[in-house]
Every structure is written in C-alpha cells, then in structure tokens.
BALOBA-1460 file (C-alpha; in Angstrom, 3 decimals):
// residues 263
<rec num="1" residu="x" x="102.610" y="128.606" z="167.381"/>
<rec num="2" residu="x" x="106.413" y="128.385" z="167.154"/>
<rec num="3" residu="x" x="108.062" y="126.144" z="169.477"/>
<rec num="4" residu="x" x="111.759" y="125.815" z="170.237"/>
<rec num="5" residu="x" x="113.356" y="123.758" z="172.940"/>
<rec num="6" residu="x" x="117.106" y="124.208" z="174.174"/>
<rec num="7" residu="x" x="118.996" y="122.551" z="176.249"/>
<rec num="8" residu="x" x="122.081" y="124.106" z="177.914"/>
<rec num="9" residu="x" x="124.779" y="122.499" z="179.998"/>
<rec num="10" residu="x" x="124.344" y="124.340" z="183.206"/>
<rec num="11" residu="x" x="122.124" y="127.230" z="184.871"/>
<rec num="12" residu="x" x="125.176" y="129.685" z="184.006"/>
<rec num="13" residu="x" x="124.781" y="128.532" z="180.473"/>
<rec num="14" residu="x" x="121.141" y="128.755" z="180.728"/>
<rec num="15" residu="x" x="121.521" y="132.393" z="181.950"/>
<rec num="16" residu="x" x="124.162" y="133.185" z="179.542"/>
<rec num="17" residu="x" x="121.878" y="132.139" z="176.773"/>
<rec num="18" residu="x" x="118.418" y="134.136" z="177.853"/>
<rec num="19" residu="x" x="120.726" y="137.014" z="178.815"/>
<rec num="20" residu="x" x="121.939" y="136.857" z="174.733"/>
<rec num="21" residu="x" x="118.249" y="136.371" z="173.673"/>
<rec num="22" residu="x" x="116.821" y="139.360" z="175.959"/>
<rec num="23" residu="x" x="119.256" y="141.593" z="174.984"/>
<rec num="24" residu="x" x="118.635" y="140.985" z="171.207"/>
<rec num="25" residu="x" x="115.097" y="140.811" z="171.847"/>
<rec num="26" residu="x" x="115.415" y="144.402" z="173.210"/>
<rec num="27" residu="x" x="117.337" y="145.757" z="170.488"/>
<rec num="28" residu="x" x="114.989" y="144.502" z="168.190"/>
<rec num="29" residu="x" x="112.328" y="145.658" z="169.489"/>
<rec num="30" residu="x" x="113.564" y="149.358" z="170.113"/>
<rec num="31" residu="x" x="114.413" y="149.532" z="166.805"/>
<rec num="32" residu="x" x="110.877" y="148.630" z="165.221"/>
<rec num="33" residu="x" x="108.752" y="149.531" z="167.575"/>
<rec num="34" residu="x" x="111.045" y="152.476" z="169.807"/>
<rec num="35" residu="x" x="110.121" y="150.530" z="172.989"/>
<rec num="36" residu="x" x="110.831" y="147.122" z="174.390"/>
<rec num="37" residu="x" x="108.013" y="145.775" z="177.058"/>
<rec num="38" residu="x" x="108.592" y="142.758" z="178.810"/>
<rec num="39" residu="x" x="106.763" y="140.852" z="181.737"/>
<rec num="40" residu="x" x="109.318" y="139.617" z="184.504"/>
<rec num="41" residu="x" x="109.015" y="136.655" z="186.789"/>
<rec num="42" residu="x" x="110.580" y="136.215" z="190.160"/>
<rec num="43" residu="x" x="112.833" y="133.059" z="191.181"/>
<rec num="44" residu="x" x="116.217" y="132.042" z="191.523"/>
<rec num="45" residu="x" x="116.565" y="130.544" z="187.682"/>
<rec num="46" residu="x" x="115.563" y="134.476" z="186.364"/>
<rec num="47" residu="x" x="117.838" y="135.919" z="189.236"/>
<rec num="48" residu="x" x="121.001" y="134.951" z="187.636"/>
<rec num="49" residu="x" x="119.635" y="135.908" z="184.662"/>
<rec num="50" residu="x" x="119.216" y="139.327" z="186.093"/>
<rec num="51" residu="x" x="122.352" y="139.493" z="187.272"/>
<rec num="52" residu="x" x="124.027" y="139.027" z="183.933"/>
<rec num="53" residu="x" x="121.980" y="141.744" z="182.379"/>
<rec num="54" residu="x" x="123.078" y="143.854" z="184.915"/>
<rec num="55" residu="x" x="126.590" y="143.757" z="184.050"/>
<rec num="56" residu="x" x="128.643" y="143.838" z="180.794"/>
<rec num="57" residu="x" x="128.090" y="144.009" z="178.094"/>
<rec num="58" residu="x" x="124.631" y="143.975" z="178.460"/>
<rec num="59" residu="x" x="124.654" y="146.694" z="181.394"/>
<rec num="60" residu="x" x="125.602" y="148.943" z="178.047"/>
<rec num="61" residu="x" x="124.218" y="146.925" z="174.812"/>
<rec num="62" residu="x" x="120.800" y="146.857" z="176.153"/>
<rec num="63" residu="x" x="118.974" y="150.035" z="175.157"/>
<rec num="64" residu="x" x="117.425" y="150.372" z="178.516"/>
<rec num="65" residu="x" x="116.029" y="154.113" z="178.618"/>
<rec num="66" residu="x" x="113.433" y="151.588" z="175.815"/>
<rec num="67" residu="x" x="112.651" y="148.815" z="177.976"/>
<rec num="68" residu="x" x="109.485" y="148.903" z="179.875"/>
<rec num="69" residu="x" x="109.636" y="146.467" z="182.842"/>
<rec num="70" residu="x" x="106.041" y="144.873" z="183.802"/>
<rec num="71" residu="x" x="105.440" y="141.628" z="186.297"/>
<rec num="72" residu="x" x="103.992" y="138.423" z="185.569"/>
<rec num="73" residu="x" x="102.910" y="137.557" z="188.867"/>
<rec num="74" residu="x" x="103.424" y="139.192" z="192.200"/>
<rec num="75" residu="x" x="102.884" y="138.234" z="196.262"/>
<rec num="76" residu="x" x="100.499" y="140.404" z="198.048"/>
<rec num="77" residu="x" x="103.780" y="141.490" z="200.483"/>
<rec num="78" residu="x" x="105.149" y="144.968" z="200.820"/>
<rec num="79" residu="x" x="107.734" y="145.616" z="198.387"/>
<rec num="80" residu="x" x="110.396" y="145.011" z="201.237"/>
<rec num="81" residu="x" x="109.537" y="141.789" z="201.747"/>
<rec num="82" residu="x" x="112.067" y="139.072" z="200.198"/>
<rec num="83" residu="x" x="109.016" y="137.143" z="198.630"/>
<rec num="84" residu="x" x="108.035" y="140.162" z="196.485"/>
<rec num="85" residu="x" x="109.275" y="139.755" z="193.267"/>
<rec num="86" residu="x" x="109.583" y="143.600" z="192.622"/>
<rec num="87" residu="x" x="111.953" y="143.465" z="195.615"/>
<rec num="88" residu="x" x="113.752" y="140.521" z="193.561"/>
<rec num="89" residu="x" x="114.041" y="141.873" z="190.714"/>
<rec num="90" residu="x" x="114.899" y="145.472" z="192.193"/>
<rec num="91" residu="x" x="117.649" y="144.363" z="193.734"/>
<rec num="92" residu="x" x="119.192" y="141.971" z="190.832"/>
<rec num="93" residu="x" x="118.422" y="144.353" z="188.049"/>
<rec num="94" residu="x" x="116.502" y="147.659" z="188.183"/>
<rec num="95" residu="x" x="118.931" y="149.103" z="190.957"/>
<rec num="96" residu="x" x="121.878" y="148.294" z="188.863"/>
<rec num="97" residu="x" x="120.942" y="149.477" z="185.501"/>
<rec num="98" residu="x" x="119.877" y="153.066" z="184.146"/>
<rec num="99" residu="x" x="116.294" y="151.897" z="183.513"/>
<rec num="100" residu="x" x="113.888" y="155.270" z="183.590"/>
<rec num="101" residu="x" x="111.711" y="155.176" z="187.087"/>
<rec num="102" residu="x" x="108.908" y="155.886" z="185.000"/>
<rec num="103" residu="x" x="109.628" y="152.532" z="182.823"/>
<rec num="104" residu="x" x="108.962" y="150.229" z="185.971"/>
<rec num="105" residu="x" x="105.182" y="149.378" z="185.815"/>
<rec num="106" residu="x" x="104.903" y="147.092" z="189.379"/>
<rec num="107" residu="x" x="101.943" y="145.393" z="190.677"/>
<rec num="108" residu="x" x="100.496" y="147.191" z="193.311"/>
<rec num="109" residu="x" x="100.241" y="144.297" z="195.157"/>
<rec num="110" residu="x" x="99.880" y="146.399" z="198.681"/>
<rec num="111" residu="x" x="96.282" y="147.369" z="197.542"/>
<rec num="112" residu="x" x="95.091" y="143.821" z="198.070"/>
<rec num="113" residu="x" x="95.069" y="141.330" z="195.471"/>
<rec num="114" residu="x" x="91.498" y="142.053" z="193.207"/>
<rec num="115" residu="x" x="92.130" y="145.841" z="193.652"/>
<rec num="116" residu="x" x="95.584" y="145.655" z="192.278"/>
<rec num="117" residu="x" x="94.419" y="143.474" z="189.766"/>
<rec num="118" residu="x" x="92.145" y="145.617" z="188.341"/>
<rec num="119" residu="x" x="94.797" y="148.394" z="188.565"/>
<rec num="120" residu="x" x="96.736" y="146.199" z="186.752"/>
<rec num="121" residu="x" x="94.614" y="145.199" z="183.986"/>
<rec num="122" residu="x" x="93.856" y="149.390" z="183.545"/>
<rec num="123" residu="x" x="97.838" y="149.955" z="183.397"/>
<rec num="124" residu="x" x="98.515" y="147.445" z="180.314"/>
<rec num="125" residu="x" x="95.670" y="149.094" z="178.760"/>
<rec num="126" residu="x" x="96.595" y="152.533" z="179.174"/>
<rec num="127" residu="x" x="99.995" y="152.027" z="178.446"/>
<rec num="128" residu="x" x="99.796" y="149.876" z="175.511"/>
<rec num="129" residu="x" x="96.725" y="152.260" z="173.817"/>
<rec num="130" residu="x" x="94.693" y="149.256" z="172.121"/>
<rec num="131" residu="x" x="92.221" y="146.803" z="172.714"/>
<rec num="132" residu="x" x="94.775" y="144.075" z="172.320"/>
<rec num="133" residu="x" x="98.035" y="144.573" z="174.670"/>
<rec num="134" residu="x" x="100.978" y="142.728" z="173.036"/>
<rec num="135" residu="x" x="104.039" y="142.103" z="175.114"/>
<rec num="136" residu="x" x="107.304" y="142.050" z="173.025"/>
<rec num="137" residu="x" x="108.403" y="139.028" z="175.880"/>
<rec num="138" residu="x" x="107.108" y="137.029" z="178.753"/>
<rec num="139" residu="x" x="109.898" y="135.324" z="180.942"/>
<rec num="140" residu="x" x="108.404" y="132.653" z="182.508"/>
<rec num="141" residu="x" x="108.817" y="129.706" z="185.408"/>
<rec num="142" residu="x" x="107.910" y="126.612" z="185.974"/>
<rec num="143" residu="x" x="106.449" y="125.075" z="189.191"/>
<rec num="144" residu="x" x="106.647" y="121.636" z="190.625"/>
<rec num="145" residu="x" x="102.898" y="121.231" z="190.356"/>
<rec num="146" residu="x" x="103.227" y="122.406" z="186.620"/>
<rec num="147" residu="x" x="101.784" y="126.101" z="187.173"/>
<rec num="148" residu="x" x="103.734" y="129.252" z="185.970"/>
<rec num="149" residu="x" x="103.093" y="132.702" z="186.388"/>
<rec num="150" residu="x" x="100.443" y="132.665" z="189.364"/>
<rec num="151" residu="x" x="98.436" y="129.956" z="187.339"/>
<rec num="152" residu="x" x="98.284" y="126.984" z="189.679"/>
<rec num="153" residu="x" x="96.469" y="123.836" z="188.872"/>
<rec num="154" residu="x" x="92.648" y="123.993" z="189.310"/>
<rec num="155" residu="x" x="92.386" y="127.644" z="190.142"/>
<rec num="156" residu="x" x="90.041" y="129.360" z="188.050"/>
<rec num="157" residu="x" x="92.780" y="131.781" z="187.208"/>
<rec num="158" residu="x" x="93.877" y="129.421" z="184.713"/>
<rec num="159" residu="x" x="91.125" y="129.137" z="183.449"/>
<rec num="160" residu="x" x="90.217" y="133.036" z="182.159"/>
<rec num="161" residu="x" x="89.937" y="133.915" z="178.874"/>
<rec num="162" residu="x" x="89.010" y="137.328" z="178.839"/>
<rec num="163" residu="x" x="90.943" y="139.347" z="181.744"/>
<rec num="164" residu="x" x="94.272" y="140.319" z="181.387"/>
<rec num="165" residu="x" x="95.475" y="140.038" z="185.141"/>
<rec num="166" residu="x" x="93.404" y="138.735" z="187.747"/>
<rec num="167" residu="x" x="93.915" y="137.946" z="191.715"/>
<rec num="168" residu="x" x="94.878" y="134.180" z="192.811"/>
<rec num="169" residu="x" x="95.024" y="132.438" z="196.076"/>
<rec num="170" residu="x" x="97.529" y="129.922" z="196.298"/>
<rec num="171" residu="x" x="98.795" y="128.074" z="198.914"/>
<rec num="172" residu="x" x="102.402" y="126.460" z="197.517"/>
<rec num="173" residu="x" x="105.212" y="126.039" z="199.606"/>
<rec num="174" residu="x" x="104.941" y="127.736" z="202.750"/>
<rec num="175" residu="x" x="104.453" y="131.140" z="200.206"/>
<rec num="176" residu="x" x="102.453" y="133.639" z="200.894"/>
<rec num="177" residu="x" x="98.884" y="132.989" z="199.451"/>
<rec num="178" residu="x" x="97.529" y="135.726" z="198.229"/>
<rec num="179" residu="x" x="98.932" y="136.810" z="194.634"/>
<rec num="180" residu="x" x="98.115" y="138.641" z="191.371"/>
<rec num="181" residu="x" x="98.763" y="136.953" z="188.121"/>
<rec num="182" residu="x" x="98.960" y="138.008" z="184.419"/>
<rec num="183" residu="x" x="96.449" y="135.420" z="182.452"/>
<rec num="184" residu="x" x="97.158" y="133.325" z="179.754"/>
<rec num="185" residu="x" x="94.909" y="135.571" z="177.529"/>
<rec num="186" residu="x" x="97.848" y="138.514" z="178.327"/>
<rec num="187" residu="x" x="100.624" y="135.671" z="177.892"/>
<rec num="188" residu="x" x="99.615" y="133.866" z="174.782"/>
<rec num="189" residu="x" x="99.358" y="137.427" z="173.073"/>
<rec num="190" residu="x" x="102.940" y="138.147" z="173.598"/>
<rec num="191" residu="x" x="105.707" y="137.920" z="170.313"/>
<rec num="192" residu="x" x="107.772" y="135.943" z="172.278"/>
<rec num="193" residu="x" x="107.342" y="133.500" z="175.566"/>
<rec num="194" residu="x" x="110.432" y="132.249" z="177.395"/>
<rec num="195" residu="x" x="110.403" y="129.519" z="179.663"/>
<rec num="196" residu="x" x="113.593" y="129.621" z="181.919"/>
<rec num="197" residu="x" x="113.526" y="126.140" z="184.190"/>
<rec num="198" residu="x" x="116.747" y="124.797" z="185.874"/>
<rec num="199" residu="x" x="117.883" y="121.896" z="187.797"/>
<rec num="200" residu="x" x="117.087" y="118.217" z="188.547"/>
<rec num="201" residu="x" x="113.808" y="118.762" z="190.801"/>
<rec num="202" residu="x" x="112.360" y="119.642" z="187.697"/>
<rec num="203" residu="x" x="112.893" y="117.114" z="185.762"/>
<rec num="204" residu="x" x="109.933" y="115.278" z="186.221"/>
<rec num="205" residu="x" x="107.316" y="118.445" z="185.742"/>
<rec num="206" residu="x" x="109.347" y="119.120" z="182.593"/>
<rec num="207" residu="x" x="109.202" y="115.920" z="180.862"/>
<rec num="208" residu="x" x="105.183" y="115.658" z="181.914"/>
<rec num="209" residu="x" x="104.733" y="119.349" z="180.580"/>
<rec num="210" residu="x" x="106.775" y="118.779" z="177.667"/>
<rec num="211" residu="x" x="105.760" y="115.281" z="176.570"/>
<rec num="212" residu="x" x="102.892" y="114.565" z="178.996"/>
<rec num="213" residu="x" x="98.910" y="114.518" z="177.921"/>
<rec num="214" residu="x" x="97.750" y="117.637" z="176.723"/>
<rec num="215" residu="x" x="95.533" y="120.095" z="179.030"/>
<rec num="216" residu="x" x="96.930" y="118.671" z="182.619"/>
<rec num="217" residu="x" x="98.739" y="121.552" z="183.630"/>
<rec num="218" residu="x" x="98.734" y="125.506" z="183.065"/>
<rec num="219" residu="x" x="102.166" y="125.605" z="181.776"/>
<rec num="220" residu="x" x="100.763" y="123.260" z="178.593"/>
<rec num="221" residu="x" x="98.330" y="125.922" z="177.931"/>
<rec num="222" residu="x" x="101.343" y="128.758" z="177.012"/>
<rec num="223" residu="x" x="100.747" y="128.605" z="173.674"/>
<rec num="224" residu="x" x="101.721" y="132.277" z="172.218"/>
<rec num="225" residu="x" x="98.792" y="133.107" z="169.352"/>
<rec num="226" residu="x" x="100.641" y="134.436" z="166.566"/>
<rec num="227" residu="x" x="104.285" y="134.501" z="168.452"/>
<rec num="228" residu="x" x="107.177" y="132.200" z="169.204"/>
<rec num="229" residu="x" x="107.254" y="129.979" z="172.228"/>
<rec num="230" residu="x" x="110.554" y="128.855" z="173.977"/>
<rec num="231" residu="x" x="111.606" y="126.517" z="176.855"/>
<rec num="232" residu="x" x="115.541" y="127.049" z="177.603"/>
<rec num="233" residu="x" x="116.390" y="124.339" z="180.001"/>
<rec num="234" residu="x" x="119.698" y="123.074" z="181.601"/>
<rec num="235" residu="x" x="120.633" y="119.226" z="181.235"/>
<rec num="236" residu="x" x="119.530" y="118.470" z="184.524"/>
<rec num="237" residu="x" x="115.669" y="119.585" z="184.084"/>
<rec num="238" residu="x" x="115.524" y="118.350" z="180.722"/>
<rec num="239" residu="x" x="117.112" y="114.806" z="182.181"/>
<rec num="240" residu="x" x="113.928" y="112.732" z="181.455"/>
<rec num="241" residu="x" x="113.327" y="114.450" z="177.889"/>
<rec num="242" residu="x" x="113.260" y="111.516" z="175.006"/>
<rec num="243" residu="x" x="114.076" y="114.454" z="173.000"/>
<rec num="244" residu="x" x="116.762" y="116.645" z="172.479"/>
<rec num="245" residu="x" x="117.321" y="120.246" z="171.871"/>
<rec num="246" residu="x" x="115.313" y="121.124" z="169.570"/>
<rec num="247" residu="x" x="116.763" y="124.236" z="167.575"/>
<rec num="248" residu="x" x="120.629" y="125.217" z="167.567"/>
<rec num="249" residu="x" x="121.581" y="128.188" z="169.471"/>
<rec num="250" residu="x" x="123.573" y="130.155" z="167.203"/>
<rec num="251" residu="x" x="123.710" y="134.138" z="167.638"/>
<rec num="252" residu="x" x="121.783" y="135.148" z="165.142"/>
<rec num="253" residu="x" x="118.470" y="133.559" z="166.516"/>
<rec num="254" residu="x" x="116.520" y="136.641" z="167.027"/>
<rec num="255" residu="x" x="118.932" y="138.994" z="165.174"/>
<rec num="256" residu="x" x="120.846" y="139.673" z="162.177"/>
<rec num="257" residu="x" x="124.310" y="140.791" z="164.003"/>
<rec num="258" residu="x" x="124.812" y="142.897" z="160.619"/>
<rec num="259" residu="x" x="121.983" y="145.165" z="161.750"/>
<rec num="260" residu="x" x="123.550" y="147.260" z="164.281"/>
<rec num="261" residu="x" x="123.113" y="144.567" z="167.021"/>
<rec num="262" residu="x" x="126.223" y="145.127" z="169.445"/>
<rec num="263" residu="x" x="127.040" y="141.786" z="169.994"/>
C-alpha cells in the first residue's frame, strides 16, 4: 500500500485540492480505461467538494459523459429526505453537471437495507463484468468513533471479507439507523482511496487513526491492496499529528499536465 498524507490550510483548501485530484483522476482514467467509476460519500467536508466540481473549470475539464457515480454508504430514507446522501450529492453535484442519468448507480436504499444490499452487490458486478470490481476512487469520511463508510466500530460489517456491500444498523448521532455500506473488501480493491476529514472535532480521531494502535478502528483497516491510499486533511484535524504532511502537493501528482490534462 501507498500512503500519502496532506495537510491543507483550510476546508476551502482541502476542497480545492481533492477537487484538482478528482478531476485528474477522471481524466486519467477516461483516457486508459474510457470510463471513470468512483464511490461517493455524503457529508459536509465532500459537499464543498461537490460544489467546486460543479463549477469551473471543472464543470467543463471533467469528462463527465465518463464518470460513473456509485455510493459508499447510504441511509435507508427516501431519496427526498436531507439524510440521504443521493439527495446530497444530487443536489451539490449531479443536478449541476451533464453527468448521463444512466451513469448514476444509487443505492436503492427504499427497498430496505439487506434487499438493497444485495441489489447492490449484483449492480457492481454487472457493471464492472469480472469477478473482481475495481473502483478507479473511493472518497471517503471519517467519524468521531473512527468508522467511515457505514463501517462503525464492532459491527460485523467491518468485519466482512467476502461481500462487496452489505446492510448495517447503526445508531450514531440521532441518524437514522438503518444503512447500506460498501465493505472494505470493495474499498481496499479500489486504485485510489481518499480520505477527506476537516476541522478541529476531528482532531483527536485523526491523530488515534493515524498514529494510534493498529486494528482499533475501521478507518485503520483502509488499506487499498495494490492501490494508493490518501488522507487530505485541513490544519485543524491534523492539529494533534506529530507528523507533518507527508507528500508535496504539486499538480502533477496524479498527472503529467503534458498529456492533454486541461489544467
């Protein structure tokens, strides 16, 4: 595994900065491959993040009749509720951008949380055509009690090592319990992992992720198989870090701008 860790000034700094690695990420990807998949978290970190790609320049560089949008994790709501993340995301991004209908692959989260699970699981399969689903990039959060995705603490979810999305219950802030998660198996196959984590309430969870004994919490357990693992955090969550950044941030990270990258 590849592990980076860099730490920007601010959340619009942090957003500016995943914004610049998604795009090039995308136009990477639809140039290799001729599609760009990517699994989507909900939260206000990734919301301003969404909001940036769904203006300029990105709104344009971002080859978006490629990208195939997927979920990490999704509330058993209906889609209008504010704690669905396709409603997040809807509104922040795919509303805003000429994404293809047909390139939006949701959780059915309506059809309870072990159907849609299963519905899930048959969706990544079908759509990827292989026994082993790769995503080009997993955006990721991080939780106070150190979960991410739906993978809380203790729940067996966290746990699987075979499934590729399974149902969770989950009770964590007042949200609503019942939930469908990708698994770490699905995550840890991905090219790239991005952790996205912003402000001083984190700090703690950050520093005992980051620095902490080993196997404690779910996040620890991201650890991409044969891709590159990243944790972009602004100064105040990376506060109690006894390290600093960890790579530089220069633009040609992911990309060689000389390629036909717009940027």
């Amino acid at each position: 595994m590849d592990r980076e860790i860099v730490i920007l000034p601010d959340p619009p700094a942090l957003a500016s900065e995943a914004a610049r690695r998604f795009a090039g990420l995308a136009v990477q990807a639809a140039t290799d491959r001729g599609l760009f998949a990517v699994a989507l978290s909900g939260g206000t970190t990734p919301r301003m993040l969404y909001g940036l790609l769904s203006r300029e320049p990105y709104r344009r560089a971002v080859p978006w009749a490629r990208v195939h949008l997927f979920w990490a994790d999704e509330r058993c709501v209906p889609v209008t509720d504010p704690e669905s993340n396709f409603h997040l995301i809807g509104e922040a991004l795919i509303c805003r951008v000429p994404i293809p209908a047909q390139n939006v692959h949701r959780m059915p989260a309506e059809l309870g949380a072990e159907t849609a699970a299963h519905a899930y699981e048959d969706l990544i399969f079908a759509f990827f055509g292989g026994p082993s689903p790769q995503f080009d990039l997993v955006l990721l959060g991080l939780g106070g009690d150190g979960h991410t995705a739906s993978l809380f603490p203790g729940s067996s979810a966290a746990q699987e090592t075979e499934r590729l999305a399974v149902a969770v219950e989950a009770d964590y802030q007042d949200r609503p319990a019942q939930r469908v998660t990708l698994t770490l198996p699905a995550i840890n196959a991905a090219r790239q992992v991005i952790f996205l984590v912003s402000g001083s309430a984190k700090a703690g969870i950050v520093q005992a992720v980051l620095e902490g004994p080993e196997g404690e919490f779910p996040a620890q357990r991201v650890r991409p198989t044969s891709g590159r693992l990243t944790w972009l955090l602004d100064a105040a969550a990376a506060a109690h870090l006894k390290i600093s950044s960890q790579t530089g941030t220069s633009s040609n990270a992911f990309y060689d701008p000389g390629s036909g990258c717009p940027f």
